[in-house]
N, CA and C atoms as an extended XYZ file, in Angstrom:
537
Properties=species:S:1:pos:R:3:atomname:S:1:resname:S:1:resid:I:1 pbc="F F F"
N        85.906       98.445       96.564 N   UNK     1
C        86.055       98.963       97.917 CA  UNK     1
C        87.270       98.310       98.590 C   UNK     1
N        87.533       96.827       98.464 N   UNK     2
C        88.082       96.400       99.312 CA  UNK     2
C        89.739       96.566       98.621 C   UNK     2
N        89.731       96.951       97.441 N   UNK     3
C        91.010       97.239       96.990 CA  UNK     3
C        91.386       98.295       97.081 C   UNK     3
N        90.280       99.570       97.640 N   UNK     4
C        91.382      100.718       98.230 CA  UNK     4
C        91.499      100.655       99.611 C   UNK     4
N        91.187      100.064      100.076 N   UNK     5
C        91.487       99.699      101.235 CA  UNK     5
C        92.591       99.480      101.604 C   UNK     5
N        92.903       98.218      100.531 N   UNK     6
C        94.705       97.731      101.053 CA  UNK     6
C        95.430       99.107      100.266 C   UNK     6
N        94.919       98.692       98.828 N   UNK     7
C        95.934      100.124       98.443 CA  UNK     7
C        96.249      101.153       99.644 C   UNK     7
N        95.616      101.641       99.959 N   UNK     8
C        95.643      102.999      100.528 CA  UNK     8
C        96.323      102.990      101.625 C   UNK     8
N        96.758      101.712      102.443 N   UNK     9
C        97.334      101.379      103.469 CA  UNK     9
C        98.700      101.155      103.014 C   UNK     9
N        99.190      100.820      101.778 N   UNK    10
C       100.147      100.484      101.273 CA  UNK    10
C       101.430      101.375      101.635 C   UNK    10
N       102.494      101.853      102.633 N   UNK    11
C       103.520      102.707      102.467 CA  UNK    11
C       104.459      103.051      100.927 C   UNK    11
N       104.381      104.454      101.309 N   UNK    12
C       105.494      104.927       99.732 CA  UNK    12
C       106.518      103.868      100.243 C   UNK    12
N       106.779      103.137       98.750 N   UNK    13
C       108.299      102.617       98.953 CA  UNK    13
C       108.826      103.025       97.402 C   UNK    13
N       110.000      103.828       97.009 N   UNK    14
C       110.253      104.389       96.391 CA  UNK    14
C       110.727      103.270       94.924 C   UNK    14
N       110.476      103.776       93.922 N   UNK    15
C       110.675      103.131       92.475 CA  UNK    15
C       109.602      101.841       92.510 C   UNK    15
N       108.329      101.467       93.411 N   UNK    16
C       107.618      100.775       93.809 CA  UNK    16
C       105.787      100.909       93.064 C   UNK    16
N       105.848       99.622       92.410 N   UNK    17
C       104.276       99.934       92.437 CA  UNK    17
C       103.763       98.663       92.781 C   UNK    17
N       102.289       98.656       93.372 N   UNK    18
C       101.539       97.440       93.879 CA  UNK    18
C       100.446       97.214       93.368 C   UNK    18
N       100.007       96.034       92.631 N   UNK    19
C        98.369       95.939       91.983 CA  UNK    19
C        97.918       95.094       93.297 C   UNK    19
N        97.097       95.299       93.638 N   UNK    20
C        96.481       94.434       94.380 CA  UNK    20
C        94.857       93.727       93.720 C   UNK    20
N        94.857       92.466       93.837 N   UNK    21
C        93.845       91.647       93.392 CA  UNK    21
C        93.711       90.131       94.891 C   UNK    21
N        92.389       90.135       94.478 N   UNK    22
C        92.014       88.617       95.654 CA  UNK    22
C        91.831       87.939       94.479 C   UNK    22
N        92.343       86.593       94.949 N   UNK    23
C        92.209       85.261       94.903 CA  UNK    23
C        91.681       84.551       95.888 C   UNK    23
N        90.549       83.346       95.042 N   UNK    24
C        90.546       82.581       96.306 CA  UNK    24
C        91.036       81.286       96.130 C   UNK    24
N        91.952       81.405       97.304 N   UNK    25
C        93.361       80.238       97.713 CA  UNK    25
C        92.930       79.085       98.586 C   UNK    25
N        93.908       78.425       99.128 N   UNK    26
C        93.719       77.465      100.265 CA  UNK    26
C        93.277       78.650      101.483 C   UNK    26
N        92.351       78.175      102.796 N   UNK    27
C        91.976       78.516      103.950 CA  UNK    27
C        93.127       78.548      104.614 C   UNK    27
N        94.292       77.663      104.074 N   UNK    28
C        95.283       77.456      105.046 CA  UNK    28
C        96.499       78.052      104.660 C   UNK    28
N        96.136       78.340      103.179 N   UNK    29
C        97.590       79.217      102.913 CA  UNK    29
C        97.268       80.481      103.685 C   UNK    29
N        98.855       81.009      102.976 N   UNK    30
C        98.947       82.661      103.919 CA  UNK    30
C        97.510       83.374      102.994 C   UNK    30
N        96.934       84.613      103.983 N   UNK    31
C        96.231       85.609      103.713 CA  UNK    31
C        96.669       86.374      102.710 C   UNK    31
N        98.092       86.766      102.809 N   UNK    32
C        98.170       87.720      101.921 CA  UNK    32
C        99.575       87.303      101.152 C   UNK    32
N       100.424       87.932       99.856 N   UNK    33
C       101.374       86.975       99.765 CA  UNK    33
C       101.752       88.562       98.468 C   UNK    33
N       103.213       88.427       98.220 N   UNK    34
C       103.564       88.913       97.448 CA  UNK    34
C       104.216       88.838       96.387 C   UNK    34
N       104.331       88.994       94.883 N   UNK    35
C       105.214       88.521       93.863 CA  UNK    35
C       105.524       89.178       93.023 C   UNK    35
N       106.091       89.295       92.106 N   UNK    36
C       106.614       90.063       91.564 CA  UNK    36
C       106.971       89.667       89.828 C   UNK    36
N       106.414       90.099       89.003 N   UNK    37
C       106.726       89.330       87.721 CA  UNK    37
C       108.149       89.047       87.428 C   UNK    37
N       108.510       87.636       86.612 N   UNK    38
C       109.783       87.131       86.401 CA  UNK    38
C       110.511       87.833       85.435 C   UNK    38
N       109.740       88.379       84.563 N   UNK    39
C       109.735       88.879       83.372 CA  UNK    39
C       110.783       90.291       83.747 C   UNK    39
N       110.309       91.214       84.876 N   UNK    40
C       110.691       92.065       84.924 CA  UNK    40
C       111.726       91.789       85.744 C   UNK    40
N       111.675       90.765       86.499 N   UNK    41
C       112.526       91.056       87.507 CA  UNK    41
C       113.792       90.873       87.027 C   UNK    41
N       113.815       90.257       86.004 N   UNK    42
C       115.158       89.227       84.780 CA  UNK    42
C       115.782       90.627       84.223 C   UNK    42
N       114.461       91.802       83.517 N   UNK    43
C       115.613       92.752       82.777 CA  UNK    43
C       115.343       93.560       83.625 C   UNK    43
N       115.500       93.849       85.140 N   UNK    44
C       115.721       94.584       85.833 CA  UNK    44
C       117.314       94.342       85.898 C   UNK    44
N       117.154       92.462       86.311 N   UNK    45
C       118.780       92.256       86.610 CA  UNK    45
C       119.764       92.246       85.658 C   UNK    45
N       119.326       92.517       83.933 N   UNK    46
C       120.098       92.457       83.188 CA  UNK    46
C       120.545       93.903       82.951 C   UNK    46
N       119.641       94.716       82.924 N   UNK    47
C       120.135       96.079       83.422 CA  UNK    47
C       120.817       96.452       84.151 C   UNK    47
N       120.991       95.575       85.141 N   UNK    48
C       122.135       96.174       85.987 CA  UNK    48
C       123.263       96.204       85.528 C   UNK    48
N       123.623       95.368       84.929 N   UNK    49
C       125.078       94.535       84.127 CA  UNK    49
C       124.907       94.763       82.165 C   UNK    49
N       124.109       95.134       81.935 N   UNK    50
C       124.416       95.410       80.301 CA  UNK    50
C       123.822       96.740       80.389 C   UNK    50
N       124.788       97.752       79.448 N   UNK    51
C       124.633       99.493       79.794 CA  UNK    51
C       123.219       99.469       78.829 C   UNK    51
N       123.380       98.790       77.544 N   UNK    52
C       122.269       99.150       76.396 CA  UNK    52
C       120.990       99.223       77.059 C   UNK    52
N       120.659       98.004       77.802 N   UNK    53
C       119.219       97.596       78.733 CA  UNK    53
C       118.617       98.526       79.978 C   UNK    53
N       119.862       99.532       80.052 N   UNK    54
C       119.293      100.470       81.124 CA  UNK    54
C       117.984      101.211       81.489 C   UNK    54
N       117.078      100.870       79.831 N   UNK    55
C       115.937      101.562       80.115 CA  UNK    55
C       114.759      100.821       81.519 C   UNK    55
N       115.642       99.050       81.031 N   UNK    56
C       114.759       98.577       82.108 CA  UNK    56
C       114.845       98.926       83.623 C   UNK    56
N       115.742       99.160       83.938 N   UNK    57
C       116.110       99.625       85.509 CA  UNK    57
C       115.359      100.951       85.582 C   UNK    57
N       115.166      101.891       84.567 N   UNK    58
C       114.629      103.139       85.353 CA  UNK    58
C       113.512      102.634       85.291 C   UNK    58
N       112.558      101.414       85.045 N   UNK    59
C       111.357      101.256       85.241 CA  UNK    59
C       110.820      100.824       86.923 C   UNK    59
N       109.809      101.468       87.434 N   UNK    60
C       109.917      101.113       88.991 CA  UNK    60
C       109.002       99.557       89.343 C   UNK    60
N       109.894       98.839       90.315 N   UNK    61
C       109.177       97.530       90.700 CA  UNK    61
C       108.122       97.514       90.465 C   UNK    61
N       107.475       96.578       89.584 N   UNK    62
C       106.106       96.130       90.003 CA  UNK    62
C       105.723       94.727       90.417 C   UNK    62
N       104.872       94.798       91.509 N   UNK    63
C       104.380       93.897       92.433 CA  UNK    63
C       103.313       93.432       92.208 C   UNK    63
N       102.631       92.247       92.494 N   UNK    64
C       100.999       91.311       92.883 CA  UNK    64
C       101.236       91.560       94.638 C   UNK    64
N        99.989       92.156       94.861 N   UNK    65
C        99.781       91.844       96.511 CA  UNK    65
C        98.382       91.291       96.201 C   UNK    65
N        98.579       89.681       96.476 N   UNK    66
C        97.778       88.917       96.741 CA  UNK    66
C        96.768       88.362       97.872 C   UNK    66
N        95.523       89.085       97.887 N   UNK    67
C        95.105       88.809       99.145 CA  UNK    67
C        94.178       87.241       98.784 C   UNK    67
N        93.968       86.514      100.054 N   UNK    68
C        93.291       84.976       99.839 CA  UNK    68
C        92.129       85.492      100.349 C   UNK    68
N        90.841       85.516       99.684 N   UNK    69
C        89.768       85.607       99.882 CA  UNK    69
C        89.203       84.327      101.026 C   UNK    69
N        90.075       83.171      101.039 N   UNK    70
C        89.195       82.121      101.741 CA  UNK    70
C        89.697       81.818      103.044 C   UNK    70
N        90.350       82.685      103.184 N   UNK    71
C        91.564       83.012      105.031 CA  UNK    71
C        90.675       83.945      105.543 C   UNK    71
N        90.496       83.093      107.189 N   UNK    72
C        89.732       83.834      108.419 CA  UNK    72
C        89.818       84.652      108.255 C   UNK    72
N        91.404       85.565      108.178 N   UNK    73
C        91.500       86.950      108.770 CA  UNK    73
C        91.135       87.725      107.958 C   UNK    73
N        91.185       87.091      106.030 N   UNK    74
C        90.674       88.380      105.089 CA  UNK    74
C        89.491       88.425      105.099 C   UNK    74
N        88.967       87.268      104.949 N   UNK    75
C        87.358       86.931      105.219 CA  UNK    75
C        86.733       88.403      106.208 C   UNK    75
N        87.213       88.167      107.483 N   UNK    76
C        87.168       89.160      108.872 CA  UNK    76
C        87.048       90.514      108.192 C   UNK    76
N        88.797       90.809      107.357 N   UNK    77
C        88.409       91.989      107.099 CA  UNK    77
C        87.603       93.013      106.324 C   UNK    77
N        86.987       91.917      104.812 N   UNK    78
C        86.055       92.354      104.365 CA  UNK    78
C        84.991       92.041      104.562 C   UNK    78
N        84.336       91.665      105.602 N   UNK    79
C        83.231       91.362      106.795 CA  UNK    79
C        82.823       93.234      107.742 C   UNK    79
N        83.874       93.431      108.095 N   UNK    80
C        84.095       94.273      108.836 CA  UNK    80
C        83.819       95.731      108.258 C   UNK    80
N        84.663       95.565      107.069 N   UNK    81
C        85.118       96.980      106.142 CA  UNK    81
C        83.685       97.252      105.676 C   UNK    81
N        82.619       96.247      105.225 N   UNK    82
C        81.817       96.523      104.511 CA  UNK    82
C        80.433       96.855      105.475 C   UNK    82
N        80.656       96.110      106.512 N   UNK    83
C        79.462       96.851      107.820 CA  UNK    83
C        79.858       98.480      107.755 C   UNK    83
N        81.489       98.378      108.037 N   UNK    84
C        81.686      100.085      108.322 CA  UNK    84
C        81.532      101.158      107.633 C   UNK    84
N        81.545      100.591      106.218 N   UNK    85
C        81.689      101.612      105.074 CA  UNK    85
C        80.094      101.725      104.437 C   UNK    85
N        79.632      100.767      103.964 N   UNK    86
C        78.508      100.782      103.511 CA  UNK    86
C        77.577      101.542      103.108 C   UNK    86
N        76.926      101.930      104.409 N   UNK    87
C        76.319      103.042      104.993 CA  UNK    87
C        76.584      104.460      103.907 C   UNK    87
N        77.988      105.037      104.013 N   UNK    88
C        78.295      105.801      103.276 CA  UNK    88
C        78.999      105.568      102.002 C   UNK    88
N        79.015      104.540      101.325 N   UNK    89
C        79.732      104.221      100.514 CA  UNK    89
C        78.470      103.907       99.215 C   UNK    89
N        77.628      102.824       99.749 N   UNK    90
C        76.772      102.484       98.685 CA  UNK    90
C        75.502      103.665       98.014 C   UNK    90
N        75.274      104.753       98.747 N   UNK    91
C        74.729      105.320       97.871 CA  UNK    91
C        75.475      106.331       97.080 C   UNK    91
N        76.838      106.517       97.214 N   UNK    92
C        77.698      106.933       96.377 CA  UNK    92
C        77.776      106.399       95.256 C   UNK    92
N        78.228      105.149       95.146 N   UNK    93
C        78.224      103.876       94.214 CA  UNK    93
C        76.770      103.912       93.542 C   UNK    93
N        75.892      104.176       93.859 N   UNK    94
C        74.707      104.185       93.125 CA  UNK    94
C        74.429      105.419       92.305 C   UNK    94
N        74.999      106.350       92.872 N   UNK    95
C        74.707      108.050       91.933 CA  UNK    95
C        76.296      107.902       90.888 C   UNK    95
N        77.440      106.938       91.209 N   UNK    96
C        78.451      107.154       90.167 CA  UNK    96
C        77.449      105.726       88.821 C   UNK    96
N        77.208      104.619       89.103 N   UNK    97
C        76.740      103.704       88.025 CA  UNK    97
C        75.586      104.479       87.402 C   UNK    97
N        74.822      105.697       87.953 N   UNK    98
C        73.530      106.556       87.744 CA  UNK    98
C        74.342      106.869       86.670 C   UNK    98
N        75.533      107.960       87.073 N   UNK    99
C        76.257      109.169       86.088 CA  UNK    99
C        76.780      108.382       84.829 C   UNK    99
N        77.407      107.023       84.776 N   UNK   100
C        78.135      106.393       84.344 CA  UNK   100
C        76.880      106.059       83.238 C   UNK   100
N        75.537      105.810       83.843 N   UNK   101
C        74.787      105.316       82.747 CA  UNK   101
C        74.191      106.307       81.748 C   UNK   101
N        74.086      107.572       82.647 N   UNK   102
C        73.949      108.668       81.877 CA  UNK   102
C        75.081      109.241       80.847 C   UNK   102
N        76.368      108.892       81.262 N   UNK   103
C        77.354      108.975       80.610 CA  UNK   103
C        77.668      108.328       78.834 C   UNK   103
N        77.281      107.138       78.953 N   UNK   104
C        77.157      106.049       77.907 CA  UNK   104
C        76.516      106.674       77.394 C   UNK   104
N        74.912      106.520       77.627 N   UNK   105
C        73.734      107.289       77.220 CA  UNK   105
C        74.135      107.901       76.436 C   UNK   105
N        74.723      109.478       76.598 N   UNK   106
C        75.112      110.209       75.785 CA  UNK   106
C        76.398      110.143       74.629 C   UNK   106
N        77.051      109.390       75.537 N   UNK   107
C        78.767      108.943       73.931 CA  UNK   107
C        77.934      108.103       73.001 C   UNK   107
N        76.999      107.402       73.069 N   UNK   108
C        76.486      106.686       72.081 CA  UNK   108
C        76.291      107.548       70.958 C   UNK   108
N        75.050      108.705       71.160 N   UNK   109
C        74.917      109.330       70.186 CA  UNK   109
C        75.877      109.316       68.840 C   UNK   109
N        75.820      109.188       67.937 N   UNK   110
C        76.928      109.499       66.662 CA  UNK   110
C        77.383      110.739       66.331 C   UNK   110
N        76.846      111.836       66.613 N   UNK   111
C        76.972      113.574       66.325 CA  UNK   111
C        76.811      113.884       67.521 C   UNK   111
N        77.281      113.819       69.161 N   UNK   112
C        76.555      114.965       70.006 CA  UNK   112
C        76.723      116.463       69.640 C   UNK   112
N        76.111      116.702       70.099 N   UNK   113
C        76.009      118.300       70.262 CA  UNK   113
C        76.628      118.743       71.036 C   UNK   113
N        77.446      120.303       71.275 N   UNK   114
C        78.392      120.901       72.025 CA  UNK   114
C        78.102      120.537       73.197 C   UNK   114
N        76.746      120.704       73.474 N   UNK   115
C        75.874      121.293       74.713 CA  UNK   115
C        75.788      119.688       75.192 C   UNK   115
N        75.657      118.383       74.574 N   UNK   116
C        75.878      117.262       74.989 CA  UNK   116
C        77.152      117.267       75.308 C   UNK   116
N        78.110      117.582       75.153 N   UNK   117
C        79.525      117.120       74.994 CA  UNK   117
C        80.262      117.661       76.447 C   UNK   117
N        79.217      118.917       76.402 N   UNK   118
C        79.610      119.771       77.876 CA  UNK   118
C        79.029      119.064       79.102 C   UNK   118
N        77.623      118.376       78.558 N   UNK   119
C        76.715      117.538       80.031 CA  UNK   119
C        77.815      116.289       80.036 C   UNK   119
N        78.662      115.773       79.204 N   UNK   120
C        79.083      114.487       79.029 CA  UNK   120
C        80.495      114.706       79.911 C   UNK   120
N        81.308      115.957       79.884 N   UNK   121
C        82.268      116.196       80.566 CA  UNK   121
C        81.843      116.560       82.392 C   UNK   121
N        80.743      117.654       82.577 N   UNK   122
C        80.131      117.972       83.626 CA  UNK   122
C        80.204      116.759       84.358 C   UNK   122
N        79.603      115.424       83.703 N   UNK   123
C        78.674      114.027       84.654 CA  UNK   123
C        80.386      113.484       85.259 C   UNK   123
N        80.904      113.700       83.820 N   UNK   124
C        82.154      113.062       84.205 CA  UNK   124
C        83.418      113.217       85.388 C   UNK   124
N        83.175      115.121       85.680 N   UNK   125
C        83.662      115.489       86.824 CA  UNK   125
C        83.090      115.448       88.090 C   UNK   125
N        81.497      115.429       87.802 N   UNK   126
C        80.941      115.219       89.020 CA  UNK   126
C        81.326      113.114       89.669 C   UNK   126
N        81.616      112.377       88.631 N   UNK   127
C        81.305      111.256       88.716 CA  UNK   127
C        82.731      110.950       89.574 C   UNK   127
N        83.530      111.663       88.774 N   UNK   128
C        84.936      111.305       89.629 CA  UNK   128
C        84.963      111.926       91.013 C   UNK   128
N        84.621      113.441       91.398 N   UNK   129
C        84.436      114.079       92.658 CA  UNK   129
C        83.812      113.013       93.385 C   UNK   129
N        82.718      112.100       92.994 N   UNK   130
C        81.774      111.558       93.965 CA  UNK   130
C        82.885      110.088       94.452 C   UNK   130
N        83.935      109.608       93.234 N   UNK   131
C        84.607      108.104       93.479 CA  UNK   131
C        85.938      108.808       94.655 C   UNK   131
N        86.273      110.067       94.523 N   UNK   132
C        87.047      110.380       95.356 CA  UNK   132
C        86.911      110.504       97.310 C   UNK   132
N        85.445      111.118       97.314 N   UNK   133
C        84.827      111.280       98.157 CA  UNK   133
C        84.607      109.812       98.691 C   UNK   133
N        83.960      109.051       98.113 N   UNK   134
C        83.602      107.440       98.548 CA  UNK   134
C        84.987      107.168       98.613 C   UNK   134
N        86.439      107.061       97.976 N   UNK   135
C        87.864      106.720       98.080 CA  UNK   135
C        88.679      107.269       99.902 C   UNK   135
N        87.785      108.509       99.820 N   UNK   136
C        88.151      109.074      101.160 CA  UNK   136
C        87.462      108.801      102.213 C   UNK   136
N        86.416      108.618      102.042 N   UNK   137
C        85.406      107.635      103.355 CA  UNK   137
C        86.686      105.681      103.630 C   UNK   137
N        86.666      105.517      102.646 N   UNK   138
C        87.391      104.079      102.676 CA  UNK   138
C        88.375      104.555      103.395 C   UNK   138
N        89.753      105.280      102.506 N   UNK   139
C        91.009      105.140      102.862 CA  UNK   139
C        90.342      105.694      104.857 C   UNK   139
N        90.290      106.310      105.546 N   UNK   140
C        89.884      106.962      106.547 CA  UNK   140
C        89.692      105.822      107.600 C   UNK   140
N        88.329      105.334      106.543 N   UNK   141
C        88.307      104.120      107.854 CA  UNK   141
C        89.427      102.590      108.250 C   UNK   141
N        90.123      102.258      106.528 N   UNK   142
C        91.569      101.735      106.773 CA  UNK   142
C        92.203      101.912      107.511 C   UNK   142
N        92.571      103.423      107.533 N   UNK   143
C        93.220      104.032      108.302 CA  UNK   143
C        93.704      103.332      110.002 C   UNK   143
N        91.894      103.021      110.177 N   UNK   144
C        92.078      102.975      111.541 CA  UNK   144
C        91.619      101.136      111.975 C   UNK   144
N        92.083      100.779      110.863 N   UNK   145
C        92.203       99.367      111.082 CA  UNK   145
C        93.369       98.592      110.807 C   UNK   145
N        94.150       98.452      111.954 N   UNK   146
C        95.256       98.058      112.591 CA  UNK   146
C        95.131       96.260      111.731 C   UNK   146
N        94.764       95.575      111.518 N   UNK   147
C        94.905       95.019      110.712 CA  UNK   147
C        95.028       94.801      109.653 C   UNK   147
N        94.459       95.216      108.932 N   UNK   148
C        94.489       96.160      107.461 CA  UNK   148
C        96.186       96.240      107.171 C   UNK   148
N        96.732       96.862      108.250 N   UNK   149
C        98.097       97.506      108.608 CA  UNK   149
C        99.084       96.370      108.171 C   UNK   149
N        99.088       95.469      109.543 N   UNK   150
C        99.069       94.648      110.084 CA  UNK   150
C        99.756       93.493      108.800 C   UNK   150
N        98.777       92.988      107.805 N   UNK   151
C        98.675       91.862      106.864 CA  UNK   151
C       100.079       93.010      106.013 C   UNK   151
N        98.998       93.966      105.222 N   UNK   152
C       100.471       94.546      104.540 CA  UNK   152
C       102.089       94.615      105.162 C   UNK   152
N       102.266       94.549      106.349 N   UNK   153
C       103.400       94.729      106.506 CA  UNK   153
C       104.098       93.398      106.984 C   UNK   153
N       102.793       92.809      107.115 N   UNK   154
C       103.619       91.026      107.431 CA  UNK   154
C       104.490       90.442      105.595 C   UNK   154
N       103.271       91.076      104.384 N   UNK   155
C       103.708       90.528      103.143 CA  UNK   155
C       105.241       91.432      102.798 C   UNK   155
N       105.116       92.587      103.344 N   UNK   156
C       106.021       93.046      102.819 CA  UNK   156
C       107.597       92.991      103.336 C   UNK   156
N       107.444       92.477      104.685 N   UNK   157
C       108.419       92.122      105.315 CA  UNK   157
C       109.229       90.800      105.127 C   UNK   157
N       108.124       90.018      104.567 N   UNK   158
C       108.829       88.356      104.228 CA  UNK   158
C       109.262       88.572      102.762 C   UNK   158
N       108.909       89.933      101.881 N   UNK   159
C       109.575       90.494      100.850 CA  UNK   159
C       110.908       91.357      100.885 C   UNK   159
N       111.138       91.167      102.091 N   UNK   160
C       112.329       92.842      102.555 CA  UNK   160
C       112.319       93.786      101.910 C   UNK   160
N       111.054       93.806      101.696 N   UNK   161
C       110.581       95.335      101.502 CA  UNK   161
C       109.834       96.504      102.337 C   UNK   161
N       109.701       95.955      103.699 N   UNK   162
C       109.159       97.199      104.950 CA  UNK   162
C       110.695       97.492      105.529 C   UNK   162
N       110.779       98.456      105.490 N   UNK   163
C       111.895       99.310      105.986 CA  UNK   163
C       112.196      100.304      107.008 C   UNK   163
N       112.845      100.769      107.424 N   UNK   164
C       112.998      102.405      108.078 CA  UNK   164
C       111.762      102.391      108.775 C   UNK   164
N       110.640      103.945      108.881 N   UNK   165
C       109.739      104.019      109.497 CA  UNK   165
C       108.806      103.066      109.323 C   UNK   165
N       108.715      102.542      108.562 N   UNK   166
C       107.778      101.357      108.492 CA  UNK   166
C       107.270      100.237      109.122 C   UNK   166
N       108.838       99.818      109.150 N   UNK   167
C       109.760       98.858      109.677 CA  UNK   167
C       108.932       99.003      111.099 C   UNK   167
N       109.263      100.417      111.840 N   UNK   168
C       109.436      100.537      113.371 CA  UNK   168
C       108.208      100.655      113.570 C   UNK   168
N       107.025      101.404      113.032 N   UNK   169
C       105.709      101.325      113.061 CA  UNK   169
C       105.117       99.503      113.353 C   UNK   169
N       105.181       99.001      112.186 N   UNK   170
C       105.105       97.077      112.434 CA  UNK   170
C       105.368       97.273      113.609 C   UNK   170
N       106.820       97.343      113.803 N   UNK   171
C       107.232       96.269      115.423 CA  UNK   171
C       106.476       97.073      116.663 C   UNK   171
N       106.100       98.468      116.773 N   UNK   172
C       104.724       98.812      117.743 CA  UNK   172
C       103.894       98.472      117.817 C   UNK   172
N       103.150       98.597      116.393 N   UNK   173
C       101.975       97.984      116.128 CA  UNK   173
C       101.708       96.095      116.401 C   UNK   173
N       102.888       95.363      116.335 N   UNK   174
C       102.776       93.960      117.018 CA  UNK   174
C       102.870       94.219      118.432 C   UNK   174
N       103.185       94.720      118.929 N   UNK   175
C       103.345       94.519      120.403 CA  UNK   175
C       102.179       95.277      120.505 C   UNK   175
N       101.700       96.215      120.339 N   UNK   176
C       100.449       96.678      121.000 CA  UNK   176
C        98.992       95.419      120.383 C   UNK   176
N        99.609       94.714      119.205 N   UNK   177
C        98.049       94.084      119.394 CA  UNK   177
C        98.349       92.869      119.577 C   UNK   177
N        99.561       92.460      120.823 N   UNK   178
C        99.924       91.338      121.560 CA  UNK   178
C        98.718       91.990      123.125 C   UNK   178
N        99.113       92.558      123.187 N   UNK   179
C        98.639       92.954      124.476 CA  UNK   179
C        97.055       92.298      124.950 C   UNK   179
């Protein structure tokens, strides 16, 4: 839950991808923090400058957005997210681990049968319709949590990576929750 959350808050930033995972850090380090593997970032830059290596440059950034599980404010926000969501979220989560077990259930078999193979695809579309639906209850209520916002664009800014509309969204969004 709490990782589509940030995901989903995340702005397109183009040739860009973000895994997001919690850690739990110092109380006193930052909440949220961003990095970027060395690995790539090396034959990104060698790509720039040797023609042969070019395959690495068309590969798009990838990022760690690190949230600290043991910081007030993340603490707060998955405190919050999970009063709000809950409600509609957990008996979703209970009919997808249902489908999922019914799912197994049936790949076990060694020979299914057509007619298994068709219930095994059926569970499987219903199972995803139901993670989308629970994905859209989350992203929705993110949506409207200005903090949520807030953390992503503080990490991504000490990355110079919030930009353009982004950029100008942040600097509203601080002044309105100065107020």
């Amino acid at each position: 839950v709490m990782t589509e959350v940030f995901k989903s808050q995340i702005p397109a930033i183009e040739k860009c991808e973000f895994i997001v995972s919690f850690e739990s850090l110092s109380e006193n380090g930052q909440p949220i923090q961003i990095t970027q593997s060395e690995y790539m970032r090396r034959m990104k830059e060698m790509a720039a400058m040797q023609p042969g290596m070019s395959f690495y440059g068309e590969l798009p950034d990838s990022y760690s957005m690190i949230l600290n599980i043991e910081h007030p404010i993340v603490k707060r926000v998955i405190e919050t997210t999970k009063a709000a969501v809950n409600a509609e979220v957990e008996p979703l989560e209970n009919s997808i681990n249902n489908l999922t077990k019914e799912i197994d259930a049936l790949r076990e078999k060694k020979e299914p049968t057509e007619e298994e193979k068709n219930t095994i695809s059926d569970k499987e579309k219903e199972s995803a319709d139901l993670r989308n639906k629970e994905n859209a209850i989350i992203d929705a209520y993110a949506a409207t949590n200005p903090v949520v916002k807030q953390l992503i664009d503080i990490a991504l800014l000490g990355n110079n990576l919030l930009k353009g509309k982004s950029l100008d969204e942040f600097l509203k969004r601080s002044i309105d929750l100065l107020k």
